[in-house]
GUSEVEX-744030 format. One record per residue (C-alpha): residue number from 1; residue in one letter; chain; x, y, z. Coordinates in steps of 0.05 Angstrom, whole numbers. Layout:
N
<node pos="NUM" code="A" unit="A" X="X" Y="Y" Z="Z"/>
...
This chain:
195
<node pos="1" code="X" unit="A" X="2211" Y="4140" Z="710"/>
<node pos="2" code="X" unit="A" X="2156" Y="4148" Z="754"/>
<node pos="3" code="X" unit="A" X="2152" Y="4102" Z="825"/>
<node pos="4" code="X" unit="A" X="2075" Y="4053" Z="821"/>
<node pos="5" code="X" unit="A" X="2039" Y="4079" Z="858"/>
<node pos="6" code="X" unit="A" X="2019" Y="4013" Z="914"/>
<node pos="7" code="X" unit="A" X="1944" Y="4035" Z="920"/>
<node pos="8" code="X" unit="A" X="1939" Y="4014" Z="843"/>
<node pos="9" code="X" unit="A" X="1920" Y="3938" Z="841"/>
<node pos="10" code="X" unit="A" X="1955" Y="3932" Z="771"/>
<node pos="11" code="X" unit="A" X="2018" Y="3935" Z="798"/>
<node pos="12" code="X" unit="A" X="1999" Y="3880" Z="844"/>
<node pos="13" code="X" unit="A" X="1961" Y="3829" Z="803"/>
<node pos="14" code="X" unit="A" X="1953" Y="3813" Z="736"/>
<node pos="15" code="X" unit="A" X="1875" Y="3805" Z="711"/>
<node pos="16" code="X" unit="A" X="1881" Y="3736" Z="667"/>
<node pos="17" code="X" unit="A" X="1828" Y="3724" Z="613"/>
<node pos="18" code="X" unit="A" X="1810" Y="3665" Z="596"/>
<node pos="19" code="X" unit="A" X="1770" Y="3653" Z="534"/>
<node pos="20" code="X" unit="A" X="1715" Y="3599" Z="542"/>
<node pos="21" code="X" unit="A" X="1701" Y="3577" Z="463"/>
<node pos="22" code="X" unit="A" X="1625" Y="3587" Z="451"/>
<node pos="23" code="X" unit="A" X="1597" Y="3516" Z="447"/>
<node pos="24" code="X" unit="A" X="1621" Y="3503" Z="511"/>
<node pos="25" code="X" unit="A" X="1590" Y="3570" Z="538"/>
<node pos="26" code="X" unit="A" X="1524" Y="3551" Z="499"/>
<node pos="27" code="X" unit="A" X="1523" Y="3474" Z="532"/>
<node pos="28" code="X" unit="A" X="1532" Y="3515" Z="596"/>
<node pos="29" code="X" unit="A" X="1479" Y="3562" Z="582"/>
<node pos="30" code="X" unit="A" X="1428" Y="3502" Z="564"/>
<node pos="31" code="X" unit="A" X="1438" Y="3459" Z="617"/>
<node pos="32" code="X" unit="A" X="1431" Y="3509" Z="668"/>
<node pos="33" code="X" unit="A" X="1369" Y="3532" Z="643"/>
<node pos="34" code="X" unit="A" X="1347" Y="3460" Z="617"/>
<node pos="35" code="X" unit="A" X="1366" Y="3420" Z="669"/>
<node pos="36" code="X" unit="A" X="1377" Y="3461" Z="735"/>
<node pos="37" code="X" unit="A" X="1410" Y="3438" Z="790"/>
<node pos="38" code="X" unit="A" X="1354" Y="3418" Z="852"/>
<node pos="39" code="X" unit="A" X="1401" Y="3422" Z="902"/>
<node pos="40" code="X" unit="A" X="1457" Y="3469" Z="941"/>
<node pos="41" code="X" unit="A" X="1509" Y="3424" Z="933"/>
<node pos="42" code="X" unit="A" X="1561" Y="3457" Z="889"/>
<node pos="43" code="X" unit="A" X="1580" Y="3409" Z="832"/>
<node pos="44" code="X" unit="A" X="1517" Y="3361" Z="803"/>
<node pos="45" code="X" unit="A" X="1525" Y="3323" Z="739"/>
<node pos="46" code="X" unit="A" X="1456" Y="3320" Z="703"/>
<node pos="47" code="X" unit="A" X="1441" Y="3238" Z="683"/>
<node pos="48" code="X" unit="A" X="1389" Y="3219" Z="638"/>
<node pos="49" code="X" unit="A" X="1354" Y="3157" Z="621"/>
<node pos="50" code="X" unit="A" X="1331" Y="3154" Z="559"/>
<node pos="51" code="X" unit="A" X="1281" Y="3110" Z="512"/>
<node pos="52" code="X" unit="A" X="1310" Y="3065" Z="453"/>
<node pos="53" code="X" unit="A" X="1267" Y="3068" Z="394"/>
<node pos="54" code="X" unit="A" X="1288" Y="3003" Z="369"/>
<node pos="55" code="X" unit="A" X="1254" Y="2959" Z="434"/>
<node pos="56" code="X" unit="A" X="1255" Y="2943" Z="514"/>
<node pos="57" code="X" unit="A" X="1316" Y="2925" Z="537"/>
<node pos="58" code="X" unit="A" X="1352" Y="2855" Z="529"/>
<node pos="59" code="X" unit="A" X="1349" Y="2805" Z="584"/>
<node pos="60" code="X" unit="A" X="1412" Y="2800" Z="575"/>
<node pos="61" code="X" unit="A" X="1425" Y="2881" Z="587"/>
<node pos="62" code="X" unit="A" X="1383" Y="2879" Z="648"/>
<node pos="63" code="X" unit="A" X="1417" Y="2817" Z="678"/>
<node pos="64" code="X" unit="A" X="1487" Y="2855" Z="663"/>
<node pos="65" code="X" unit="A" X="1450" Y="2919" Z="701"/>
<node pos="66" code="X" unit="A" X="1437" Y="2882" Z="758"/>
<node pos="67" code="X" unit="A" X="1504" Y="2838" Z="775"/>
<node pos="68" code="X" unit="A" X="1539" Y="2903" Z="760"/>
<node pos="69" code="X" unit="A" X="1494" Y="2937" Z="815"/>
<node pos="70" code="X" unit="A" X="1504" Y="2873" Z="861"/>
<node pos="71" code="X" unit="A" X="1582" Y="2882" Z="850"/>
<node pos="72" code="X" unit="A" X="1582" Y="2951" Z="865"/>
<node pos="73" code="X" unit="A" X="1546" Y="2954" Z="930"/>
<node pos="74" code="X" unit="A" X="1613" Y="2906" Z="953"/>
<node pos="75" code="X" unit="A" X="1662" Y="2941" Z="920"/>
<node pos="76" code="X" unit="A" X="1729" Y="2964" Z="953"/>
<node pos="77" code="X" unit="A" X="1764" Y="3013" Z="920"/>
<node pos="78" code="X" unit="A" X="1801" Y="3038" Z="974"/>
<node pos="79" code="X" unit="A" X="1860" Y="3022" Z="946"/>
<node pos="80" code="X" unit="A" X="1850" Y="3067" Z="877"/>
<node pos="81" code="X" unit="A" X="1828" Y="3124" Z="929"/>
<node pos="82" code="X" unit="A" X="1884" Y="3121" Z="974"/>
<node pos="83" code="X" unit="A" X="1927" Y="3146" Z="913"/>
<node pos="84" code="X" unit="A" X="1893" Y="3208" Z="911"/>
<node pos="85" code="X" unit="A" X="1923" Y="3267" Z="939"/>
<node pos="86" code="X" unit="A" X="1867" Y="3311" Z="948"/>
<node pos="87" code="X" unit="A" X="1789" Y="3294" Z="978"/>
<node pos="88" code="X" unit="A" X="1738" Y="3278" Z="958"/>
<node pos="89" code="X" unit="A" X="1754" Y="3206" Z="947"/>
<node pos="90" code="X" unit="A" X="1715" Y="3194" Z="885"/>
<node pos="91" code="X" unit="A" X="1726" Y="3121" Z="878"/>
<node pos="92" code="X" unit="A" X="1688" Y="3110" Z="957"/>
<node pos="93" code="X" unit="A" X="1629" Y="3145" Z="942"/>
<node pos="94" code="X" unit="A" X="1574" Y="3100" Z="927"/>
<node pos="95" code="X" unit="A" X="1513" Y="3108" Z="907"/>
<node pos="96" code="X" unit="A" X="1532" Y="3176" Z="871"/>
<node pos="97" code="X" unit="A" X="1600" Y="3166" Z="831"/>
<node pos="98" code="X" unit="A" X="1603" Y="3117" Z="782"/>
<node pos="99" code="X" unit="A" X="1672" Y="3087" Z="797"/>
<node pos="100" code="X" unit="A" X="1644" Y="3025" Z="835"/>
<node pos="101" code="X" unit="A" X="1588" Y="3013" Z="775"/>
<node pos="102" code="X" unit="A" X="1641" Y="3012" Z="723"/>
<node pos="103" code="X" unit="A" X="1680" Y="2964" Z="770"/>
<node pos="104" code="X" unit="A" X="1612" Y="2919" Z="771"/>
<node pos="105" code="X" unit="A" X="1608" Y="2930" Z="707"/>
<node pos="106" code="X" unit="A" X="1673" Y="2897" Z="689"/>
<node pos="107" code="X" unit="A" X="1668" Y="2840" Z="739"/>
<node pos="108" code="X" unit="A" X="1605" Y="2816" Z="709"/>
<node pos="109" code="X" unit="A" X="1628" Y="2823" Z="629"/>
<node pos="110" code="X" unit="A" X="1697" Y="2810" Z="634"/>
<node pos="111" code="X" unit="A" X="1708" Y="2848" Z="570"/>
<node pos="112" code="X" unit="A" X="1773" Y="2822" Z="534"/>
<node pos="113" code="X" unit="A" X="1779" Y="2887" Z="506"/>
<node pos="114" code="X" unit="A" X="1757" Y="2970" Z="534"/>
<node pos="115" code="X" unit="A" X="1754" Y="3030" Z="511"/>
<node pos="116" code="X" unit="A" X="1757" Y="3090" Z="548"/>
<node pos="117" code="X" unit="A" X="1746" Y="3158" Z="514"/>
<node pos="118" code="X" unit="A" X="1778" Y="3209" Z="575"/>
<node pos="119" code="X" unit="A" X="1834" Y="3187" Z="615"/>
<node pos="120" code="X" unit="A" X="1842" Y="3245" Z="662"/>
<node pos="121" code="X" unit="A" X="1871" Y="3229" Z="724"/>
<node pos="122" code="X" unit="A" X="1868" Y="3149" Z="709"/>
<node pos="123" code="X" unit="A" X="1812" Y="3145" Z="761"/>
<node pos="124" code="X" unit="A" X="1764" Y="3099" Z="711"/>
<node pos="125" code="X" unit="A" X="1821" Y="3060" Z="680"/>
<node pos="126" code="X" unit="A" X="1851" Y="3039" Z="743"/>
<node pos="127" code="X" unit="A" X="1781" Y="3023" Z="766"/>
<node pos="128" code="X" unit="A" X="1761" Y="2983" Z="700"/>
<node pos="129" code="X" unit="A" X="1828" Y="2942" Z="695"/>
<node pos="130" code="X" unit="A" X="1830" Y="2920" Z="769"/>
<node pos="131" code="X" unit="A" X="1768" Y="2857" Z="731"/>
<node pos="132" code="X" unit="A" X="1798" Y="2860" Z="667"/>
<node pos="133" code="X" unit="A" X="1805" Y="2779" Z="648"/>
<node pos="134" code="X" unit="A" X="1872" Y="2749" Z="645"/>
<node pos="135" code="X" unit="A" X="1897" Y="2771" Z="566"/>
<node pos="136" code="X" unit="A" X="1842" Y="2832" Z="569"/>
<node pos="137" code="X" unit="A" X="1864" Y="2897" Z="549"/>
<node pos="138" code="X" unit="A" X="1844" Y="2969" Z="560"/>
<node pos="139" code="X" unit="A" X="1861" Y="3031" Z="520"/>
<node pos="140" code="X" unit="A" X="1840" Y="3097" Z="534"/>
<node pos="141" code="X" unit="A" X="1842" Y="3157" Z="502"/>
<node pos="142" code="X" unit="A" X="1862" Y="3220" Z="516"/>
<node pos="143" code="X" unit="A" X="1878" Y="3288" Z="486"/>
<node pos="144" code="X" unit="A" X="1933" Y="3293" Z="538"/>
<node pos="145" code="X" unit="A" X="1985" Y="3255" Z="571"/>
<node pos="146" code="X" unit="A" X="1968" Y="3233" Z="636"/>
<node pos="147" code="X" unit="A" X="2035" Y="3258" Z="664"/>
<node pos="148" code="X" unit="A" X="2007" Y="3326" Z="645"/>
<node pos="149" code="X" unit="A" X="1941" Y="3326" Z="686"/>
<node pos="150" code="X" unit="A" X="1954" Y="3352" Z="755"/>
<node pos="151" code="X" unit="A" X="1925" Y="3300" Z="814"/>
<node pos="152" code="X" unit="A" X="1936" Y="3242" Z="774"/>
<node pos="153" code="X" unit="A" X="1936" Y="3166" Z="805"/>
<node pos="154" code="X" unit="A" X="1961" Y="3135" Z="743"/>
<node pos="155" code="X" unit="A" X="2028" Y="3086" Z="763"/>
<node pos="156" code="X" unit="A" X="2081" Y="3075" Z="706"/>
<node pos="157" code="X" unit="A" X="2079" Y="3007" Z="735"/>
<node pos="158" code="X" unit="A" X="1997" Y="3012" Z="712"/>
<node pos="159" code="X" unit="A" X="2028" Y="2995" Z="642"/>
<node pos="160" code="X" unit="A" X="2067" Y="2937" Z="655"/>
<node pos="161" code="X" unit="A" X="2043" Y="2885" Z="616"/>
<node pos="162" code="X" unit="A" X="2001" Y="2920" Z="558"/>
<node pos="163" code="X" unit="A" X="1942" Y="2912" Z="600"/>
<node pos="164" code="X" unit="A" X="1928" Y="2994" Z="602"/>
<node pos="165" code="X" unit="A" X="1952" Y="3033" Z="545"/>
<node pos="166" code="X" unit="A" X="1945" Y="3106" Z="537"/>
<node pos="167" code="X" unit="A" X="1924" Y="3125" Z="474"/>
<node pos="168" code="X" unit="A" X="1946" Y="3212" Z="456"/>
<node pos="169" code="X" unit="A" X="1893" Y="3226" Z="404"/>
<node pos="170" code="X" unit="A" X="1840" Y="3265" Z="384"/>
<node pos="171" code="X" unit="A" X="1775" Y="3220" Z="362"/>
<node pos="172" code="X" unit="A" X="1731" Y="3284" Z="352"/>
<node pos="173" code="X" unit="A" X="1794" Y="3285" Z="282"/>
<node pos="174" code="X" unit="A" X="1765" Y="3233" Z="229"/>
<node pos="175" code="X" unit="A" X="1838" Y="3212" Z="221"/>
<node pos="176" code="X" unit="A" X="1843" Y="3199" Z="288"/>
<node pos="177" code="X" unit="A" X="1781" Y="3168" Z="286"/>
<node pos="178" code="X" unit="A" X="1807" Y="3126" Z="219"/>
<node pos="179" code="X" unit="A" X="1875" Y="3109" Z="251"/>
<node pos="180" code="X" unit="A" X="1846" Y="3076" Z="309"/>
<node pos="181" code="X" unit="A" X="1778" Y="3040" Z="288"/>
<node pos="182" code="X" unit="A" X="1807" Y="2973" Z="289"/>
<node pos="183" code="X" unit="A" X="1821" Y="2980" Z="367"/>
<node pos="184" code="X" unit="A" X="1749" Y="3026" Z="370"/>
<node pos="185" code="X" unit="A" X="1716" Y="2965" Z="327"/>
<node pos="186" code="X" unit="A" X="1734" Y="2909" Z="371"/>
<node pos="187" code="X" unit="A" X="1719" Y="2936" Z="438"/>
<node pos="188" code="X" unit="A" X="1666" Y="2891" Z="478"/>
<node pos="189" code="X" unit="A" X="1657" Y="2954" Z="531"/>
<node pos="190" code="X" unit="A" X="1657" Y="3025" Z="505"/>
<node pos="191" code="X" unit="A" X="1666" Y="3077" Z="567"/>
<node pos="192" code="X" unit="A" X="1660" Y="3152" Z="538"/>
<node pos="193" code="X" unit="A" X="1680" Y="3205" Z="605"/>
<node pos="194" code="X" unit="A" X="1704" Y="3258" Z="568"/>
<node pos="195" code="X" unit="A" X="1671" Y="3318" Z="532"/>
């Protein structure tokens, strides 16, 4: 048997390919040439606003816009951030992340019921069920255990009660889909973070 020979980085490192499916490389490809990113910062998330065909917006949507704004600007979630491991602290950065918004957002509807599509790390549910009402409920969604995604903040204690459950399936699956439309059907906030 011949000895490696050390100069030859095989013997040293494996090379690991990883195959990116091709709808995600072709969103990639489109909103890097679409929507380019103006600045040097290394991770910016296109938003969009965009027109409904069927009118203006309510009173009633606009109202909801701005005590969720109001909310935000007084938000403390230093609590939610201080379970983090890692920086940034997500959850503290306002204006920018959305974390204090969807905390507004909460205070001012006091939704009985949410819907999250994306758990993640729990960063959003935690946020979302710190103003859910006495009785309210939030489910969210996920592909994956929590207990699977690494940097998560999510408590077991975070389920005492019923008022968070995690929900493992896939909605993108019409049975999925079909299996859970009564919960999906009676949700008075909808919160989609997942791709």
């Amino acid at each position: 048997m011949q000895t490696p020979d050390p100069s030859d980085s095989l013997h040293h490192c494996r090379e690991v390919h990883v195959e990116i499916p091709f709808q995600q490389r072709l969103q990639s490809l489109i909103r890097r040439i679409a929507m380019p990113n103006p600045t040097d910062v290394q991770d910016a998330q296109p938003s969009m606003i965009l027109y409904d065909d069927h009118g203006p917006a309510t009173a009633r949507l606009l109202d909801l816009a701005i005590g969720a704004i109001q909310h935000a600007r007084t938000e403390d979630l230093s609590a939610i951030s201080a379970r983090m491991s890692t920086a940034p602290r997500w959850p503290d950065i306002w204006p920018g992340e959305h974390y204090k918004l969807l905390a507004g957002i909460v205070k001012v509807l006091q939704p009985q019921r949410i819907v999250e599509v994306g758990t993640y790390q729990g960063l959003s549910a935690i946020t979302m069920a710190k103003h859910l009402p006495q009785g309210g409920r939030l489910y969210t969604y996920d592909i994956t255990p929590y207990r699977q995604i690494p940097g998560h903040i999510v408590l077991p204690s975070d389920f005492d009660g019923d008022r968070i459950v995690q929900v493992i399936a896939d909605l993108s699956e019409l049975s999925s889909f079909e299996a859970n439309r009564e919960i999906l059907e009676s949700a008075d906030l909808v919160f989609v973070d997942a791709s």
